[in-house]
N, C-alpha and C positions, 0 to 999 in steps of 0.2 A: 379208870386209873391211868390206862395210858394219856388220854385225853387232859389231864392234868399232868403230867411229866412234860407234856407236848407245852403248857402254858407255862412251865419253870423254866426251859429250855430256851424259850425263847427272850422270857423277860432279863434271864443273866445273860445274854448276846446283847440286849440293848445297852442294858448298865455299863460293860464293859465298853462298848462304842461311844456312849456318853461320856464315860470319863477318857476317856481317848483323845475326842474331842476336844474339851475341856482343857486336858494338858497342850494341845497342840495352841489351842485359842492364848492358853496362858504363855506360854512362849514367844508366840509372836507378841504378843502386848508387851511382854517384858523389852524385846528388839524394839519393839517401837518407841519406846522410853526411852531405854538408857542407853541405846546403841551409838555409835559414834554419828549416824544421821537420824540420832532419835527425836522425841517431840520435848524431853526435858533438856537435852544439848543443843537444839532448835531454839527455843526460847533462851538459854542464857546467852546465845548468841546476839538473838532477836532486841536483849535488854542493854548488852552492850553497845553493839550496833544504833543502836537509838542514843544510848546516853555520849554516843562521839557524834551522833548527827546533829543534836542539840546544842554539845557545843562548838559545832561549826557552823551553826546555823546564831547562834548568838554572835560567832566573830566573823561571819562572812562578811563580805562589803558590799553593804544595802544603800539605798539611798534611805535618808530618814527625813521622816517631814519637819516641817517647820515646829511643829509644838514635838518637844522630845523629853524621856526623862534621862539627863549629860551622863548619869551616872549610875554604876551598878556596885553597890560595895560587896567585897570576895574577901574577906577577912584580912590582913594587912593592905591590901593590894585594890584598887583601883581601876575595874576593868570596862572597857568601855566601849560600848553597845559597837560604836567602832571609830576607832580614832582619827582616818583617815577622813570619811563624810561627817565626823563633830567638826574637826579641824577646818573645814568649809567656812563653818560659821561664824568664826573668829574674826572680830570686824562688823556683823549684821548686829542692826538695832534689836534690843530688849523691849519688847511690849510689858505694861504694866509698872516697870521699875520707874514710877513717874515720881523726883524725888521734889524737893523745894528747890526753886532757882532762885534765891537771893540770902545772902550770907553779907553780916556784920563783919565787915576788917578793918580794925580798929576803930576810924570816924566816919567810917563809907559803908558802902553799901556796894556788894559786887554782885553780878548777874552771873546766873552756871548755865551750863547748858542741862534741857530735859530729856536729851537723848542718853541715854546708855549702851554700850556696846561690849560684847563679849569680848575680852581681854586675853585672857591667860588661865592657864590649865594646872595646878600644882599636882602632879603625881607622886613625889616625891614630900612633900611635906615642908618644903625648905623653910617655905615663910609661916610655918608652927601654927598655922588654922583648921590642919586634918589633909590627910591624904586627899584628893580628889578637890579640893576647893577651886572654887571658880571666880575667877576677878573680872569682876567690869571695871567701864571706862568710861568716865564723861567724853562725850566731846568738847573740845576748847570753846571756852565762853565765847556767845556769837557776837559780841560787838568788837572790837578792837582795843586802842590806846583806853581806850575810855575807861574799858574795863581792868585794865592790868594796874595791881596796885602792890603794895613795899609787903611781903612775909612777914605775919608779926611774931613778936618775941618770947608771948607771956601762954605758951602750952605747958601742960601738966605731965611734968613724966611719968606718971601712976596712972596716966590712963591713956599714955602713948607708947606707938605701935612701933616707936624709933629701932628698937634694935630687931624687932619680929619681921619690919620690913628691909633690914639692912644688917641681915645675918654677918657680915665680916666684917664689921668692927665689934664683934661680941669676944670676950677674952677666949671663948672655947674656940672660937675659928682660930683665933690668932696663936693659941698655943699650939692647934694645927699644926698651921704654917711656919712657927719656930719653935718646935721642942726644946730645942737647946737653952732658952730664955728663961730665967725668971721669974715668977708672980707678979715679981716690981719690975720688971722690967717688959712683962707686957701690959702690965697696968698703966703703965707711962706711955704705952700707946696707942692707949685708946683714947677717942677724942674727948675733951674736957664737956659736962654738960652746960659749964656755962661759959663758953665758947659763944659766940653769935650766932655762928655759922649752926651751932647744934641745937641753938633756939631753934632759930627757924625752921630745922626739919623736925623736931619734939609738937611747935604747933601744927605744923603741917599733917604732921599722922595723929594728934591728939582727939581720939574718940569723942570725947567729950565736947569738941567745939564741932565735929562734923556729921556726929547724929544727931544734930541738932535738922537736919536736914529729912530727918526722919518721922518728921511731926506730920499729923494729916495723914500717912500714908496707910494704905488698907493694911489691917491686922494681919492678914494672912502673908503679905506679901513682905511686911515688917518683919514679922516670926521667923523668913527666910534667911535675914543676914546677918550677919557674925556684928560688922562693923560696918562705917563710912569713915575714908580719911581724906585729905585736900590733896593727896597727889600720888601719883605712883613714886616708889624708891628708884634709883636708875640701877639697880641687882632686877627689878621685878619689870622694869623697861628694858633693860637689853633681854632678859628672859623672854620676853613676849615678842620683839621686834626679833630675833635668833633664829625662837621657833616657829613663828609665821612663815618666815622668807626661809625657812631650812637654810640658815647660815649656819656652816662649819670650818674646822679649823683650830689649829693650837698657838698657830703666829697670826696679826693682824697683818693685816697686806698696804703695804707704808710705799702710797705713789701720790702723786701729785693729781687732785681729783677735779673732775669736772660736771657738768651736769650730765652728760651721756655716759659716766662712770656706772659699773655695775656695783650694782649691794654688795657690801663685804659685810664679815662678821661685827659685832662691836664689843669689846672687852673692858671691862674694869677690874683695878686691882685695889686694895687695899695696905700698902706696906708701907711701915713708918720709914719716912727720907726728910732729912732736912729738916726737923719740929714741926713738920706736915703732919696734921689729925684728920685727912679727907680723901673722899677718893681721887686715882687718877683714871683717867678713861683714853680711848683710841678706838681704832687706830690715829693716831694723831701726823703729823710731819716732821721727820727725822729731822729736818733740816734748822727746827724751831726750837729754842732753848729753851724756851718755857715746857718744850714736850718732854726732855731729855729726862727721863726717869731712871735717877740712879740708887742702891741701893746698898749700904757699908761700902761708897765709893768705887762701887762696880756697875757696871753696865746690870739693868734689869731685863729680862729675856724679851719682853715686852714693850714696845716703844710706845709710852702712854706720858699723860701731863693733865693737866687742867682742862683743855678742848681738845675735841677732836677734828680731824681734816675735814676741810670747807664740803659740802656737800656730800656728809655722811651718808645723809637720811635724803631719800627719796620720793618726789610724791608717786603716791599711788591713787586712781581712780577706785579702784575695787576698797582701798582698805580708809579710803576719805580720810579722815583726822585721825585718825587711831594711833598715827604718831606723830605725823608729819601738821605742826601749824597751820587753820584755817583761813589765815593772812599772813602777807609778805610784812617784814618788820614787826614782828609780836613774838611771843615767845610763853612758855608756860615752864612753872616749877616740879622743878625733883626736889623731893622727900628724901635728900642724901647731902652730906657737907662733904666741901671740894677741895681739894688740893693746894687751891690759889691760895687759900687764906682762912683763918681760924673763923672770920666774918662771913663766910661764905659757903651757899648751896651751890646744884647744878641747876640748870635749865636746858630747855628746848628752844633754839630760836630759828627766825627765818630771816638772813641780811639780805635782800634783796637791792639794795640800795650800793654796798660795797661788795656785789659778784661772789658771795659766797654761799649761797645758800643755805641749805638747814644744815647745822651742826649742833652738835653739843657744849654747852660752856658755863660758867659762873655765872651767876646774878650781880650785876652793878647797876640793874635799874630795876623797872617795875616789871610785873608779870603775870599772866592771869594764871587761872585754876583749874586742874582736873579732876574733879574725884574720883576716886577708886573705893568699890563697893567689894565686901568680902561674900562669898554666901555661904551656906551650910553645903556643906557633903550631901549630894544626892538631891539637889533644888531642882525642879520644873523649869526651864526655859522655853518662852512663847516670842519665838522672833515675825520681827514685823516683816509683810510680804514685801 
């Protein structure tokens, strides 16, 4: 009997050390959870910590190769793998966008060039193709006189881009810019469509006559673009020429310029002066009456006109044609009606000949072609090495 009291005795000593145990085991395991250096405050730390390294690592500044994808869509917003090494590329040849180089104008036949080049970056949506669009740019057709020929008249405005690329002469900018006005009275100034001057930029952006250029081209790389039009707008030309060169500023800087003159910003405005239906541009030269932009007989804050001062535009090695004319004495059209006259766009020329170099000014002769290709939000670009 005792010899069994001996074996009860012993086994209620284990049990109770067992569960002793037990609680103590449980206790620390609970500490090791949920304590303030536990394993479950550990990991939401752990999950944080990762999801900020992610996106610092999405917006660090990397270099990025040559094949990229430009864009990441974030729901309203446009964010971009990184803006500073995209921003590089702006200028480098497009591999694949090999488009048609020869276009009907009127009873000729003009030659384009088959380069394309990264143009312009829309973040902003201005010119109404989607957040994040991306614009290319022909290089200026590579022969000269030969090729420069008269804008013609007869575009479709049902299937041009005239106001999508020339947001401020749309009635909604301009009610903007004068609340105080009227329906009819900012109806009245906007430019008339049949105007000449607003021919010419109606064919110029007319879809219709410039995806035509679109023929032959691989399916996949066709699927990619919005549109093709015959010229940039000069809204969508100083955008791009602004933010290349990081020009800023709220006045243009109005001096007598030279060819060792530094880049200044370039500005257009649009405001009805004088039964002018076009834009005016500058910086121009105070000193020029054609520049003197006035507005209800007041001085306009802006010293702008028809052209701007002789050697606006500068050449650049790095950006080749991207703005600046591929020959002395030639010149290419803006997709924009100019201030000079109800008959008239803008252009880009090169005077070499009368010491003024590139400026901006009206068409009164011939002039070659640049296209400007739209693409989809979030397109593949493969630039050439």
């Amino acid at each position: 009997m005792v010899h069994k009291n001996n074996q009860n005795g012993i086994t209620l000593v284990v049990l109770v050390i067992t569960i002793i145990i037990i609680l103590i085991l449980a206790g620390v395991t609970i500490m090791l959870g949920l304590g303030q250096n536990g394993i479950l405050n550990k990991a939401t730390t752990a999950t944080q910590k990762f999801a900020e390294a992610a996106e610092s690592e999405r917006n660090m500044d990397v270099e990025l190769s040559p094949e990229i994808e430009a864009l990441l869509p974030d729901g309203n917003k446009i964010k971009f793998k990184n803006i500073e090494s995209l921003q590089q590329y702006v200028g480098k040849a497009i591999k694949d966008f090999k488009l048609a180089t020869s276009l009907p104008v009127g009873t000729k036949l003009t030659t384009l060039s088959a380069t394309y080049k990264l143009y312009y970056i829309d973040t902003e949506n201005k010119y109404g193709d989607g957040v994040g669009t991306i614009y290319l740019k022909a290089d200026e057709f590579e022969e000269t006189a030969s090729q420069q020929l008269s804008v013609q008249t007869t575009g479709n405005i049902a299937t041009s881009k005239i106001y999508q690329l020339n947001p401020s002469i749309t009635a909604e900018k301009l009610k903007a810019k004068y609340p105080d006005l009227s329906d009819e009275q900012i109806n009245a100034m906007l430019p008339k469509e049949t105007n000449k001057g607003m021919k010419k930029a109606i064919w110029l952006t007319d879809t219709e006559v410039w995806n035509s250029l679109l023929i032959g081209l691989d399916p996949s790389i066709k699927n990619s673009i919005n549109y093709v039009v015959g010229a940039p707008s000069v809204e969508l030309f100083m955008d791009s020429y602004n933010s290349y060169y990081n020009l800023t500023g709220d006045e243009p800087e109005i001096a007598t310029r030279t060819s060792s003159s530094e880049r200044t910003k370039l500005f257009y405005e649009f405001p009805y002066c004088n039964n002018k239906n076009g834009y005016f541009i500058g910086p121009g030269n105070s000193s020029d009456s054609n520049n003197a932009l006035k507005l209800n007989n007041e001085n306009f804050p802006l010293n702008l006109g028809a052209y701007t001062n002789n050697y606006i535009l500068l050449p650049d090695e790095t950006a080749g044609n991207l703005y600046y004319p591929n020959t002395d004495d030639v010149s290419y059209y803006l997709a924009s009606p100019s201030c000079k006259g109800n008959d008239k766009i803008l252009r880009v020329l090169v005077d070499a000949k009368n010491k003024k170099g590139c400026f901006i000014s009206y068409d009164n002769i011939t002039a070659g072609f640049c296209p400007i290709i739209s693409l989809k939000t979030g397109s593949n670009l493969t630039f050439e090495e």
